[in-house]
Each structure stands twice: as structure tokens, then as C-alpha cells.
C-alpha positions as CSV (number, residue, x, y, z in Angstrom):
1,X,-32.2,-1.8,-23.8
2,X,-30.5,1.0,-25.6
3,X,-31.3,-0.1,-29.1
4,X,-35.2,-0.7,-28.0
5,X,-35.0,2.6,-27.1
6,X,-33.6,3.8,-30.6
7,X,-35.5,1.9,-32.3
8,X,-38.9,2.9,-30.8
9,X,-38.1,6.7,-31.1
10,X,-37.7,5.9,-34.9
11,X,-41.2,3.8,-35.2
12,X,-42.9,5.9,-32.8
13,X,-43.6,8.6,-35.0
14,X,-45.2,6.5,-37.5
15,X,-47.9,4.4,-35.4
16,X,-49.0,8.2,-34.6
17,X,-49.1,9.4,-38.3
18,X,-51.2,6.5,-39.0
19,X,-53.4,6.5,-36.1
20,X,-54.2,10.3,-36.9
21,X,-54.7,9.1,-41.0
22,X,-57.3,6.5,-39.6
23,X,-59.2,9.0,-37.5
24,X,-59.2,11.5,-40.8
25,X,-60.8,8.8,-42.9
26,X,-63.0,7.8,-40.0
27,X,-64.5,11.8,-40.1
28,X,-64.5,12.1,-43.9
29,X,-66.4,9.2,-44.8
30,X,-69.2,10.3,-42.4
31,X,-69.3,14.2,-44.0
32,X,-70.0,12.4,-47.5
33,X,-73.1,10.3,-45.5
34,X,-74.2,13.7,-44.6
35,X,-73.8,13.0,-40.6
36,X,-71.2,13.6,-38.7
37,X,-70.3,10.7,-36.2
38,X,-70.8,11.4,-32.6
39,X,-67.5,9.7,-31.1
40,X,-65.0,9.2,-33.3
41,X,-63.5,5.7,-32.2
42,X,-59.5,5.2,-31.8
43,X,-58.0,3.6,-34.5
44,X,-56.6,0.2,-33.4
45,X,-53.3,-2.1,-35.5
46,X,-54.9,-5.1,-37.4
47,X,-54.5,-7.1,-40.1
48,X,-57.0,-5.4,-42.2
49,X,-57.5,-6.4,-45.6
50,X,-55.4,-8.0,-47.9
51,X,-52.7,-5.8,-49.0
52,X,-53.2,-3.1,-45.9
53,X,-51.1,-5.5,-43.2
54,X,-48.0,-5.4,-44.1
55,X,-46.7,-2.5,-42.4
56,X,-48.1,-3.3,-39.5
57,X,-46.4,-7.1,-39.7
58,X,-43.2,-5.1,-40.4
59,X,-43.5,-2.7,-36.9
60,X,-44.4,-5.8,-35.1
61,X,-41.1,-7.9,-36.3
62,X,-39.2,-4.7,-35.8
63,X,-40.1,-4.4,-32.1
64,X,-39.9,-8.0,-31.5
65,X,-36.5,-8.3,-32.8
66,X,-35.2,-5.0,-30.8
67,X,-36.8,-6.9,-27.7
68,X,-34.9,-9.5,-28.8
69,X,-31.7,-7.8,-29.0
70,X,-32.0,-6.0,-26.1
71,X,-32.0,-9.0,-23.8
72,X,-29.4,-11.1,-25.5
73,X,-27.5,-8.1,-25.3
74,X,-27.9,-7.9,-21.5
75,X,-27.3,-11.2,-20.8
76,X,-24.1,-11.5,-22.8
77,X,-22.4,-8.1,-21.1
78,X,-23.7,-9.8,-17.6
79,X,-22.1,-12.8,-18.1
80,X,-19.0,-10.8,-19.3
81,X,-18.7,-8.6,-16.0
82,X,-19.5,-11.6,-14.0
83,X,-16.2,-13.4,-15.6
84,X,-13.9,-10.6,-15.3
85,X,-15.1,-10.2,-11.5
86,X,-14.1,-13.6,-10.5
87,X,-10.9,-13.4,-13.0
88,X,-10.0,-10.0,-10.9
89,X,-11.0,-11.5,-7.9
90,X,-9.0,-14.7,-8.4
91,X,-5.8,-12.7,-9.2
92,X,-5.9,-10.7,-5.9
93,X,-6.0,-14.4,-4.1
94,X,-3.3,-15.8,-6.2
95,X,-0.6,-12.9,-5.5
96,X,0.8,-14.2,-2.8
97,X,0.4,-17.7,-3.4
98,X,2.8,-16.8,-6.4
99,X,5.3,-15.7,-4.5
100,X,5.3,-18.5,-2.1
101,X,5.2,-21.4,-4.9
102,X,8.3,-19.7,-6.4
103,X,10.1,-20.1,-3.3
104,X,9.0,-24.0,-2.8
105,X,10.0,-24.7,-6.2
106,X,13.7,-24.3,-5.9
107,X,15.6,-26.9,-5.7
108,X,17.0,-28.4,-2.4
109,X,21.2,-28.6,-2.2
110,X,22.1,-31.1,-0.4
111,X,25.7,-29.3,0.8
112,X,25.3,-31.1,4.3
113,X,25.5,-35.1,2.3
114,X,29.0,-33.9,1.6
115,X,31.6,-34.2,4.8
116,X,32.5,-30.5,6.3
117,X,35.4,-30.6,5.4
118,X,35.9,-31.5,2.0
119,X,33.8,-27.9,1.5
120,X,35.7,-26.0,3.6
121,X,39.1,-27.4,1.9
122,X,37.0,-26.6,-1.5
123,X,36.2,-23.3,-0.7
124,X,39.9,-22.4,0.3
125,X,41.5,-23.7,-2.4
126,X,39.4,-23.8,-5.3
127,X,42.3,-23.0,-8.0
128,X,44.3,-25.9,-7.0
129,X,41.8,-28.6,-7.6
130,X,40.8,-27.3,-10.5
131,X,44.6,-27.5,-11.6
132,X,45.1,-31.1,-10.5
133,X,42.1,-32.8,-9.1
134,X,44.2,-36.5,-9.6
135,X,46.8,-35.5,-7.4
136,X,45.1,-33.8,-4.6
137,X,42.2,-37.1,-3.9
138,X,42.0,-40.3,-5.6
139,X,38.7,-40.8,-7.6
140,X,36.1,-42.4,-5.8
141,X,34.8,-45.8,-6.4
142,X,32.1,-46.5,-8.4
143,X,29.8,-47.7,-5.5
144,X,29.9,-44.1,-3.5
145,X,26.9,-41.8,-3.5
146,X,27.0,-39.3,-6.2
147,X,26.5,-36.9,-4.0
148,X,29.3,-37.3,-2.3
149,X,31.7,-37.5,-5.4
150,X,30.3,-34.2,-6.2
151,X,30.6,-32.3,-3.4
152,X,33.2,-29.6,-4.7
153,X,30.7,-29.0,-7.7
154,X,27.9,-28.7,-5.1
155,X,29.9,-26.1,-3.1
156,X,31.1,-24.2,-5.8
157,X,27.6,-22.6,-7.1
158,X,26.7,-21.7,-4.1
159,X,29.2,-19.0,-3.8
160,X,29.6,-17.8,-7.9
161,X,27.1,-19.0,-10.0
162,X,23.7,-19.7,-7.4
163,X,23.7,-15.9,-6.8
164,X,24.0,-14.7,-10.4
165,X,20.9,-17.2,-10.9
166,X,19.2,-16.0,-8.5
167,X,19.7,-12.4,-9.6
168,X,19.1,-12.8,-12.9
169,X,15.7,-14.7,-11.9
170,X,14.3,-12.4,-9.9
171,X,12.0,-9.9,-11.2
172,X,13.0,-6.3,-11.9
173,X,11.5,-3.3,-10.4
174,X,9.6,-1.5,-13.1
175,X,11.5,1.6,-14.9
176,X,8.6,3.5,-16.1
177,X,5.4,4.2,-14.1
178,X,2.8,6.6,-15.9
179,X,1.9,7.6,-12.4
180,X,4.6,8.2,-9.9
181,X,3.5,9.4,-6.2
182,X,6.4,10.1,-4.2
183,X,4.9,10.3,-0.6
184,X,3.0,7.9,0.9
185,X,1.0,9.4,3.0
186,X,-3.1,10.3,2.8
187,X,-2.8,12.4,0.1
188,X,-0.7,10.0,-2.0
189,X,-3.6,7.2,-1.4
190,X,-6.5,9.8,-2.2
191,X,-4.6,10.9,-5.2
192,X,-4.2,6.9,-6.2
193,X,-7.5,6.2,-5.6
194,X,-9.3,8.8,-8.0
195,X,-6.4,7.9,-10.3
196,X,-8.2,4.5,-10.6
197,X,-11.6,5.7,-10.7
198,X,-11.2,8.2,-13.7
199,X,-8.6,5.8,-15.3
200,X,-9.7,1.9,-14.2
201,X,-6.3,0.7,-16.1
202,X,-4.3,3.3,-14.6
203,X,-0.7,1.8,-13.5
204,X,-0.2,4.5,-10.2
205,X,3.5,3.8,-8.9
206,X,3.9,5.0,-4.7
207,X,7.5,5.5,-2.9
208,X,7.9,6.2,0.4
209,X,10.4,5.8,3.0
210,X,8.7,4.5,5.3
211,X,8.3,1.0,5.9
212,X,5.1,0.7,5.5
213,X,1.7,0.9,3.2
214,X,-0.4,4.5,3.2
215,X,-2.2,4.8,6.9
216,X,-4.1,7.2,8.6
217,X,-2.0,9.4,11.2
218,X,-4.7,10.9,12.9
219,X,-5.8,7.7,15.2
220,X,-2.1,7.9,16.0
221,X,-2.6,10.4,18.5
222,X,-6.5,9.7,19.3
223,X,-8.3,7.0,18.9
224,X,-5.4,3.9,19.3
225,X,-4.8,5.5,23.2
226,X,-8.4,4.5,23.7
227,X,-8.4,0.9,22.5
228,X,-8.8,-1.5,25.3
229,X,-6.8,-4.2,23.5
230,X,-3.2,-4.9,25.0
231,X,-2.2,-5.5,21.8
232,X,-3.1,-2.4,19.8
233,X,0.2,-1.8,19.0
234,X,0.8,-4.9,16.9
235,X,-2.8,-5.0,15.5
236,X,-3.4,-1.3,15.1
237,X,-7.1,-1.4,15.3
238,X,-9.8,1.2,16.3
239,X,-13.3,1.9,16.7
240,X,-14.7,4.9,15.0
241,X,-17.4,7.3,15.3
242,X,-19.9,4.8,14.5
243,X,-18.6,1.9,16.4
244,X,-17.5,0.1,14.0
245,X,-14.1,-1.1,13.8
246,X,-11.0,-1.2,11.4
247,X,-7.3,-1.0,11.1
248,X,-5.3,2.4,10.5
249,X,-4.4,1.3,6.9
250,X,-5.8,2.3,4.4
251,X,-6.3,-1.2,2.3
252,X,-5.3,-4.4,3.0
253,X,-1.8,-5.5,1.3
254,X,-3.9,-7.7,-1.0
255,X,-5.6,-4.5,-2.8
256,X,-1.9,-3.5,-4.3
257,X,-0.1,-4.9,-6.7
258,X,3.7,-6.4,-6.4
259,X,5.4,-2.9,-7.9
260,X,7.6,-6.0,-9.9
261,X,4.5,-7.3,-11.4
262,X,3.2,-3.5,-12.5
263,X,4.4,-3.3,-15.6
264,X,2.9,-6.2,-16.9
265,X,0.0,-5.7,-14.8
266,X,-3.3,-6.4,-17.6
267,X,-5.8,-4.3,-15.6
268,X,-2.7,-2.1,-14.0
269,X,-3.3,-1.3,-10.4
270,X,-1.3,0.4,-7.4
271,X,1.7,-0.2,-6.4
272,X,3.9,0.5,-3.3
273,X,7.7,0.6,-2.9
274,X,8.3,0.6,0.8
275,X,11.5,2.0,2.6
276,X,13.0,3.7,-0.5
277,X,13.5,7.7,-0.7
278,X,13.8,9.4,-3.9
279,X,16.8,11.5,-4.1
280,X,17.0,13.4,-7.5
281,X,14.7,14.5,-9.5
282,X,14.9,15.6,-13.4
283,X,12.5,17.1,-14.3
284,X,13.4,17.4,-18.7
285,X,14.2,14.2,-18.6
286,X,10.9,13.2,-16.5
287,X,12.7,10.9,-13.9
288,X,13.8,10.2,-10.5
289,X,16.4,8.5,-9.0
290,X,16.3,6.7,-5.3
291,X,18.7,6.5,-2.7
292,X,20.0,3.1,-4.3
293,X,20.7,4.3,-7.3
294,X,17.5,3.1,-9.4
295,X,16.3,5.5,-12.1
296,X,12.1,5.5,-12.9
297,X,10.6,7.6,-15.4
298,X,7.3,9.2,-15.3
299,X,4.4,10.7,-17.7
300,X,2.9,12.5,-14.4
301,X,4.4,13.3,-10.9
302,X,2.8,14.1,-7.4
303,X,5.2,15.0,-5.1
304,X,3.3,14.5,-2.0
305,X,6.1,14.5,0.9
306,X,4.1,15.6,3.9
307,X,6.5,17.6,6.5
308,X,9.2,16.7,9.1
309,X,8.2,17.6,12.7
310,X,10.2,19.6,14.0
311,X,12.6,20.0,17.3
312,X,13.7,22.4,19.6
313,X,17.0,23.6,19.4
314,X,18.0,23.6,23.0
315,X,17.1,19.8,22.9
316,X,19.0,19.5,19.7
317,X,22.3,20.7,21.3
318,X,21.9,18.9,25.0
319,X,23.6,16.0,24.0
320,X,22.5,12.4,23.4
321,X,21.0,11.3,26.8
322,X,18.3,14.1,26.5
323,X,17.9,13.5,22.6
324,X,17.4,9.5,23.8
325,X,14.4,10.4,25.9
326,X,12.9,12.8,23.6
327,X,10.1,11.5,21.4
328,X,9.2,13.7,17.8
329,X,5.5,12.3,17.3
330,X,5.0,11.6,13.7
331,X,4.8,7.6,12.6
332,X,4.1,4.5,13.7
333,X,7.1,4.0,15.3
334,X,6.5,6.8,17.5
335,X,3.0,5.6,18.8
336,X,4.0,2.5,19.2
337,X,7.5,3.5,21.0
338,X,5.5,6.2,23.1
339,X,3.3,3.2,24.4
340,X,6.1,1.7,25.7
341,X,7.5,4.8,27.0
342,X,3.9,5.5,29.2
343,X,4.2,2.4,31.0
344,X,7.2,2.2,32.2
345,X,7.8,5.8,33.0
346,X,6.7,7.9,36.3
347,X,6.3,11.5,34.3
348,X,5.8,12.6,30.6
349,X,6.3,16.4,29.7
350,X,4.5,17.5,26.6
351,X,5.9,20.5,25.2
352,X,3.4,22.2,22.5
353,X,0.1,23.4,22.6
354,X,-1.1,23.4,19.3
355,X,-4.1,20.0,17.4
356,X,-1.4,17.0,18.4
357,X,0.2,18.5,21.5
358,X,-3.3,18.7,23.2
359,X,-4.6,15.7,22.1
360,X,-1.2,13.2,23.2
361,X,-2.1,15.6,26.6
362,X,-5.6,14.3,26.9
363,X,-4.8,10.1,25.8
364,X,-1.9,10.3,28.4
365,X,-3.8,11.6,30.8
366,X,-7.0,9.7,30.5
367,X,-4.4,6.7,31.1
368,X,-2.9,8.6,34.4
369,X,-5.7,7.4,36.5
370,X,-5.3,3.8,35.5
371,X,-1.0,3.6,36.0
372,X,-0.5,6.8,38.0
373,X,1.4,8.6,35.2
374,X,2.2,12.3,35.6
375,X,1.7,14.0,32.4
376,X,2.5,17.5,32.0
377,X,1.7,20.2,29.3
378,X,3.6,23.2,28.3
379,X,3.7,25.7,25.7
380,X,4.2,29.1,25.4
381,X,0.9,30.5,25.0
382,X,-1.8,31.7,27.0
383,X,-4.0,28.6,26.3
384,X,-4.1,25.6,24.8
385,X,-4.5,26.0,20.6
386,X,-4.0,29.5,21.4
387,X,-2.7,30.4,18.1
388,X,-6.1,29.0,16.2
389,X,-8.7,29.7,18.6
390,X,-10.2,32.8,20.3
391,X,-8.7,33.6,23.8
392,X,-12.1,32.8,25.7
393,X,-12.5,29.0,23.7
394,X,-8.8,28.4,24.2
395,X,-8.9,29.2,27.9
396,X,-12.7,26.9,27.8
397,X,-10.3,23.9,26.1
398,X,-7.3,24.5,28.5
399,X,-9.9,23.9,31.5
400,X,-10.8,20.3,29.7
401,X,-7.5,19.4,29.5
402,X,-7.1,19.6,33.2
403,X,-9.7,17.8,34.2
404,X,-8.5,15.3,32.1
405,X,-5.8,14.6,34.3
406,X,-3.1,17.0,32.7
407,X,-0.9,19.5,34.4
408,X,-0.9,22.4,32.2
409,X,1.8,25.0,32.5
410,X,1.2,28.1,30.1
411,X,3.3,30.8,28.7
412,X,6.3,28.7,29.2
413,X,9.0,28.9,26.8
414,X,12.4,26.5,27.4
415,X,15.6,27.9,28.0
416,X,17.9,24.8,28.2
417,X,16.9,20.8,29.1
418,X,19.6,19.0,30.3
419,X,20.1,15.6,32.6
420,X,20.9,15.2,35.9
421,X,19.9,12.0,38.4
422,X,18.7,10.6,36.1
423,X,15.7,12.7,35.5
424,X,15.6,15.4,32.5
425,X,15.5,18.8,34.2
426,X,13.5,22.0,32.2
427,X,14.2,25.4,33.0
428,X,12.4,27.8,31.5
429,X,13.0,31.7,30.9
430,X,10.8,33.0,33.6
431,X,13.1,30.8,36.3
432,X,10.6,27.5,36.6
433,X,12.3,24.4,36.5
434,X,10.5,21.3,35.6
435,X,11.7,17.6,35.9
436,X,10.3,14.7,33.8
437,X,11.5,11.2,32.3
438,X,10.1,11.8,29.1
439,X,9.9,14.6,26.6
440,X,7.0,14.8,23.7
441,X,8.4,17.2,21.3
442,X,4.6,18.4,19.0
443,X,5.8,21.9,17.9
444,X,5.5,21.8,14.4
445,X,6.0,20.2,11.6
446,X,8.5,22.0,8.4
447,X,7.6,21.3,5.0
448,X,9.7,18.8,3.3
449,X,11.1,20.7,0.5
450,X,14.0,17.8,-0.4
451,X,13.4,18.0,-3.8
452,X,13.2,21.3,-4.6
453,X,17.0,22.0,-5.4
454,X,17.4,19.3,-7.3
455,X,14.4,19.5,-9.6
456,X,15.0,23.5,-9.8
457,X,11.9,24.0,-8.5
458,X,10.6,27.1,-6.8
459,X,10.5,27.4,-3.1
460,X,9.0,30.5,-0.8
461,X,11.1,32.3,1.2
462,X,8.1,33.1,3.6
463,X,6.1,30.2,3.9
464,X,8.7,27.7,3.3
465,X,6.5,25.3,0.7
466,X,6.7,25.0,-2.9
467,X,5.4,27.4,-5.5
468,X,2.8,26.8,-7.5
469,X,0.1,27.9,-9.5
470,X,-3.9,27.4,-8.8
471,X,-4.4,24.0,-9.8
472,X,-1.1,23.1,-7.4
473,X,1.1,22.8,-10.4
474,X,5.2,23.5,-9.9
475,X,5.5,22.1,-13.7
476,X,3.0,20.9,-17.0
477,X,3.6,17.2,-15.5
478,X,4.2,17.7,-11.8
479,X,1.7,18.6,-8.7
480,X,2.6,19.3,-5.4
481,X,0.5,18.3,-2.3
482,X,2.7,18.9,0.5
483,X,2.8,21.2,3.6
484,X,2.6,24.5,3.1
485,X,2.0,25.0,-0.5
486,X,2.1,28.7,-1.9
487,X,0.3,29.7,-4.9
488,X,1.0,32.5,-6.6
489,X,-2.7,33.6,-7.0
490,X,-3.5,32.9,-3.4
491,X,-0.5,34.6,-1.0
492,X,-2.1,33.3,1.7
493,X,-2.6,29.5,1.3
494,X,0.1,28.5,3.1
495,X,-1.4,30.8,6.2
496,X,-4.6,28.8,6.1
497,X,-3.5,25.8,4.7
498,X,-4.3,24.1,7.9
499,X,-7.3,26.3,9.4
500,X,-9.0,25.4,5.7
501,X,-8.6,21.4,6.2
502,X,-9.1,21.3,9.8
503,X,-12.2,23.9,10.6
504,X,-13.1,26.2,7.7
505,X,-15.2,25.1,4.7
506,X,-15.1,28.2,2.1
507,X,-18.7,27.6,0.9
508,X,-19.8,29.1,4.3
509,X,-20.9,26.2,5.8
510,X,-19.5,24.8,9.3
511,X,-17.1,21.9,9.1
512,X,-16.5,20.1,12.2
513,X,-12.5,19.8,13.4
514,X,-11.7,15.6,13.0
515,X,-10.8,15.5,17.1
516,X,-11.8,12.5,20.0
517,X,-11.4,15.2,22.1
518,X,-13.7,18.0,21.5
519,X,-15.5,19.1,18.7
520,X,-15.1,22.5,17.6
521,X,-17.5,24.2,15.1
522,X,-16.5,27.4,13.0
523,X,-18.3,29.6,10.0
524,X,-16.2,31.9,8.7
525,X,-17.1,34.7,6.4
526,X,-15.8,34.0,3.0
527,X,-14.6,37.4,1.6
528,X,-11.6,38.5,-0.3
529,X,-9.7,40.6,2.3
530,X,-10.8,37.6,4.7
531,X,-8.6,35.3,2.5
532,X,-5.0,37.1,2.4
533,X,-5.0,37.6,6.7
534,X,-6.0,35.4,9.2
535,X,-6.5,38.0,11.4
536,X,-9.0,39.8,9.6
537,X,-11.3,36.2,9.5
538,X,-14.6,36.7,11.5
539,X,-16.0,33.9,13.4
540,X,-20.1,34.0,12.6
541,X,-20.8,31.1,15.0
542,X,-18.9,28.8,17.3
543,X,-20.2,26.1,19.1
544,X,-18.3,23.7,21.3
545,X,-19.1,20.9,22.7
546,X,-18.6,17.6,24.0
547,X,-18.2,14.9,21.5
548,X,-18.3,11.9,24.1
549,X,-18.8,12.2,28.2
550,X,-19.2,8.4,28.7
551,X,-15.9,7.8,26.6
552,X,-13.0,6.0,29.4
């Protein structure tokens, strides 16, 4: 279609030149008759007489052949995107059928046809019947299995040489990866993701301690408490806003790649190595190093490490039975050991009052009237999200929270938590005691920062997050997405890091706050001064509001 297009933009201006020459001969001949025609007619292409067709012939072969062209050209790159779809598509199906066909095709030992034993005389004294096999057994007849006449030389690669087969056969982790993300959390998937779409061939290498594939944590704390499945913990499903529903991961484990199969990966991909931490980073040599010792370079680097939630320090230092029944809300683990917790406990104390303190507050109390579970809320301010919101919305949200079931305590800051009769006992400064089976711990989360000392790279004394420039740079090759990162042309963007994602758009438009439990939003005025103090941020509107009464 592209070359008709060419090609008529190049005749196009010569079927006009000789339209207009017609019409000029047309009004010349009838000034020499001595009357001038009253309608000049249009010139139409024909034949004409001899010797006057053949440019006309030649525009019409021209345009026929583009036509031509252009729809043999179409048809061939259709066909073409239509084989590499089912080629692609056929690859994704056959991943782990590889896999399992390598594991079926090795061969059975038969160690059991062999008496007991005869392999556990082999394996104790292999030197001495290498030494003299004719005096230590007679050889067999010729009539015995040959299995059985061979059971030393079946024993003996199990222990020495079937293991340094098996090594040697087993594919290597890749050493290279043009993208490395460490992290693998949202930002490491989003960062993948338009990796791929601005470079489809793009090989984009993920590591992450945790044990499993890039999720979502929000539906952690909201929307999994409000699954009526029993088995949400296994299958980790919810509904969203729009009723539809889907698992908390991101993509299915067929959409990655094996990170052994990367390298030689045709149309590359992304990969994911599970339950490994880097633990050195160099950043001249443009490498890493992981907590078993593997080395992988890079050409480009995101260190996207998230933060580790923090823990109070009276808990910290009240020995192992209150640290035992103390949850630090962060992974799936958590949720899922939380769960367990909430239905086989009589009380739940909830100490925090910020986003994820407020919302585990609401899920475990929504479930209260079902199992008769106490849940209790405490935190040190006057209201719930008291450090975000106004004083008036945050005592309007604390007032939700109790009718949801929750027993708020405010201005409460913890002195000691120790254990007695078997319940965890609270006392806080102003003399309150509290007991509880179960502490949450959502107070914070402190920016991973791991890395830093090893890679020399720059870390604020204030905010606590990496330095970097505008385009959240630390080096030429690295960027850091992480919590709390501190740019040097924006002082301030680790203040309202947070506010920014969760309830601020800077274009001056209102942003709603991603929450199943109310929906909060706020304009703020985009000014200079506005941007280096939260304080000095005016609210234009604020609108609250239910999201969902008929919600159980």
C-alpha cells in the first residue's frame, strides 16, 4: 500500500498537466473559429489516435503493477506475522514440556536388581575390589543376569561419576544479561514490560529473593480479606473494581522465559531468578555477584529493591515469644500466615495508623462479625492517616474504621510489650495497658539501601534513599527505583514520594488513592514552594466518599 501511495504522488502530477494541456487546446482551437465555446468539456484518458496512446498505456501499466505490488506485498508480510505468531506461540507451550521430556529421558538404574548387600559391601570398600576382584568373589557363571554381575559398576556411578554427568548436563545460568533488574517487585515488572515494548528482542534478566514471580502487594492487604473462597490463600485470586477476576501475579509462569534458556533465547524475553539476593555490586566492572557466589554482567542496571518494613524496638528487644507472635506485613507469606493467625486467635492488635495499618484494621474487622475476633488499632496519632490527611478527614476516616468493627485507640505510643499468661501484654506511656494474642507491626517501611556501600554509591543522610539525579540516575548505566529516592534537583522527592504515587497528580488534576476502603480525592496546587514542604501544599478540593456500602 505504501508503494501505490509513492507511486501515485509521482504520476499524479502528470494526469493534471495533461488534463490542463487538453483544456488549453480545447479553448484555442475555438478563438481561431472565431467563437468561444460555451462549456469547455473535461478532458477524459483514451486511446486517441495513433501515436497519442502511449503514455497513457504506460500510466495505466504503472498503476496496475503498483496495485499489483501492493497486494502481494500484503499478503506475503501477513502470512509472515501469521507464522511467527504460531512459532512464538508454540514455543511458550513447549517450555515446560522441555523440561519434563528431559527428565523422562534418563535412563532407569536398576540398583535394586542387585542384592543389598553386595552395594553396601561395594560402597564400603571400593579400593579393595578394585585391587583384587578374584580374590574377594568368584566370577559369576555365564548363565546369571548381567545385571547382577554388574552390580558394583552400577553402584559406583551413582556416587562419583552420575553427579558430575548430571552437572555438567545441566544448563548454566546465563553470565551476561543486557538488562539486569534486581528487585522484583511492581516496578521491576513495569520497568520489564516497556523494556520489551521499546525493544521487542530485549533479553531483561529479574533477581529477587523472594520465592516467587513479580505480584501485586496491594490486594495483600485489601482485596484477598474479601474473597469468599476458603482457599484464597493457595489460589490468590480477586475480584476487582470491575468484577472481574484474576490472580495477584502479574503473568502467568508461561509468559517468562527459563533464565537458563535466555541467552540463547532467538526473540529474548524476561527472565526470573527466584530466591537469589545480589550481594556485591561493581559498578567499573558492570557486574553483580549473588549470595552463592555467581557473577552476571550487565550493559544496564535497575536497582529496584523496594524497602524493609520496619519494627519497633521494644518488640525487637522482648525476647522471642513476643517476636513469635508479632507479624511485619509485607509478602505473601505474611497474608497468608496472618490468615491463619485470624482464625485461630481470640484478639489482633494493630499497631500503626498510617495506608496498610488502616486497611489490615478494616479486613480484620469486617471478618470480626463472622468469627468473633477482637481487632484493635493503635497508633500514636490523633486519627487514623493522621500524618497525610487533614485533622477533620482523618477524625471522618477514624469514625469508619469503628464502625467497621475496630477498636481504635489513638495517641498511643508503646512503652514495652512483653508476655505473661500466655497473652502479650501492651503498656503504653500514658499508663494503658493492653492485652492481645497477636501483634501487626505496619509502621513503616526503611529503604533498602544494601547495595549502596558496596557499589560506592551515594546515600542521603536525611531521607535515607539513594541519590540521584532527575532522570533517577545514581550512574551513566544504573537507575534506581526504590523507596525514598532523593534527587539532587528535587530536595523534596523523598518527602512526597508517597503522597505523589498515592493521591497527588502534578498536572493539577485529582487522582483517586488505590484503597477498598474509602476513596479519597485530592487537587493540590502545583507551585514551586509547594514542592520543597509538604506543609506548605494547599488542598483545592477534597471529596470523600464511599467506594462500596453493599461490599460484605
Amino acid at each position: 500500500m505504501l508503494t501505490c501511495r509513492a507511486v501515485w504522488k509521482k504520476l499524479a502530477p502528470l494526469a493534471r498537466a495533461s488534463s490542463t494541456v487538453c483544456r488549453q487546446n480545447v479553448r484555442r482551437a475555438g478563438w481561431n473559429n472565431a467563437r468561444t465555446p460555451l462549456c469547455v468539456p473535461v478532458a477524459h484518458m483514451s486511446t486517441g489516435p495513433v501515436g497519442g496512446g502511449g503514455d497513457n498505456l504506460k500510466y495505466a501499466l504503472l498503476v496496475g503493477a503498483a496495485f499489483v505490488s501492493g497486494i502481494t506485498y500484503a499478503v506475503i508480510t501477513l502470512k509472515g506475522d501469521q507464522k511467527r505468531h504460531v512459532e512464538r506461540m508454540t514455543e511458550i507451550s513447549s517450555r515446560k514440556q522441555k523440561s519434563a521430556s528431559q527428565i523422562q529421558t534418563e535412563p532407569p538404574v536398576t540398583v535394586m536388581e542387585a542384592p543389598l548387600e553386595t552395594i553396601l559391601e561395594a560402597a564400603a570398600a571400593p579400593d579393595a575390589e578394585a585391587v583384587a576382584p578374584s580374590e574377594t568373589a568368584e566370577p559369576p557363571p555365564v548363565d546369571e543376569p548381567l545385571a547382577e554381575a554388574s552390580a558394583e559398576e552400577a553402584a559406583a556411578p551413582l556416587t562419583d561419576a552420575g553427579v558430575e554427568e548430571a552437572a555438567d548436563s545441566k544448563p548454566s545460568l546465563p553470565s551476561h544479561a543486557p538488562y539486569l533488574l534486581i528487585g522484583g517487585g511492581t516496578a521491576s515488572f513495569a520497568a520489564a514490560r516497556s523494556i520489551r515494548a521499546r525493544d521487542p528482542g530485549a533479553k531483561v534478566l529479574i533477581v529477587t529473593d523472594e520465592p516467587d514471580l513479580p505480584y501485586m502487594r496491594p490486594p495483600l492487604s485489601k482485596e484477598l480479606w474479601f474473597s469468599d473462597d476458603p482457599s484464597v490463600t493457595e489460589t490468590l485470586r480477586f475480584k476487582q473494581w470491575n468484577g472481574k477476576e484474576r490472580s495477584i501475579y502479574f503473568q502467568p509462569p508461561s509468559f517468562y522465559v527459563d533464565a537458563e534458556e535466555l541467552s540463547g533465547a532467538e526473540n529474548g524475553g524476561v527472565a526470573v531468578l527466584t530466591g537469589r539476593k545480589v550481594v556485591h555490586m561493581d559498578v567499573r566492572g558492570n557486574k553483580v555477584k549473588l549470595d552463592d557466589d555467581m557473577e552476571i554482567s550487565y550493559d544496564k542496571c535497575l536497582i529496584a529493591t523496594g524497602g524493609v518494613p520496619r519494627n519497633l524496638q521494644v518488640i525487637e528487644r522482648a525476647g522471642e515469644e513476643v517476636i513469635k507472635r508479632t507479624t511485619v506485613f509485607r509478602k505473601i507469606d505474611d497474608f497468608k500466615s496472618l490468615d491463619k493467625v485470624s482464625r485461630n486467635t481470640q484478639s489482633i492488635t494493630i499497631i500503626g495508623g498510617g495506608f496498610l495499618g488502616s486497611e489490615l484494621a478494616c479486613a480484620l474487622g469486617r471478618r470480626s462479625t463472622e468469627t468473633g475476633l477482637e481487632v484493635i488499632q493503635m497508633f500514636p496519632e490523633k486519627g487514623n492517616m493522621g500524618k497525610v490527611l487533614p485533622e477533620y478527614l482523618s477524625n471522618w476516616t477514624t469514625e469508619k474504621v469503628k464502625k467497621e468493627g475496630v477498636k481504635v485507640i489513638r495517641e498511643a505510643v508503646v512503652k514495652s510489650v512483653s508476655f505473661k499468661d500466655d497473652k502479650l501484654e501492651i503498656k503504653l506511656k500514658d499508663g494503658r495497658v493492653v492485652r492481645t494474642d497477636h501483634i501487626v507491626a505496619a509502621v513503616g517501611l526503611e529503604p533498602n539501601v544494601d547495595l549502596a556501600k558496596s557499589a560506592g554509591l551515594e546515600v542521603d543522610s536525611d531521607f535515607g534513599g539513594y541519590r540521584v539525579n532527575a532522570e533517577l540516575q545514581a550512574r551513566s548505566n544504573i537507575w534506581v527505583v526504590s523507596k525514598n529516592p532523593v534527587s539532587e534537583y528535587r530536595s523534596c522527592l523523598g518527602v512526597l514520594f508517597v503522597l505523589q504515587m498515592l493521591c497527588i497528580m502534578l498536572c493539577g488534576h485529582s487522582a483517586p488513592f488505590w484503597s477498598d476502603t474509602f476513596l479519597v480525592h485530592v487537587a493540590a496546587e502545583r507551585s514551586s514552594s509547594a514542592m520543597c514542604s509538604s506543609e506548605r501544599m494547599k488542598s483545592l478540593a477534597i471529596n470523600v466518599g464511599r467506594k462500596n456500602e453493599k461490599r460484605a
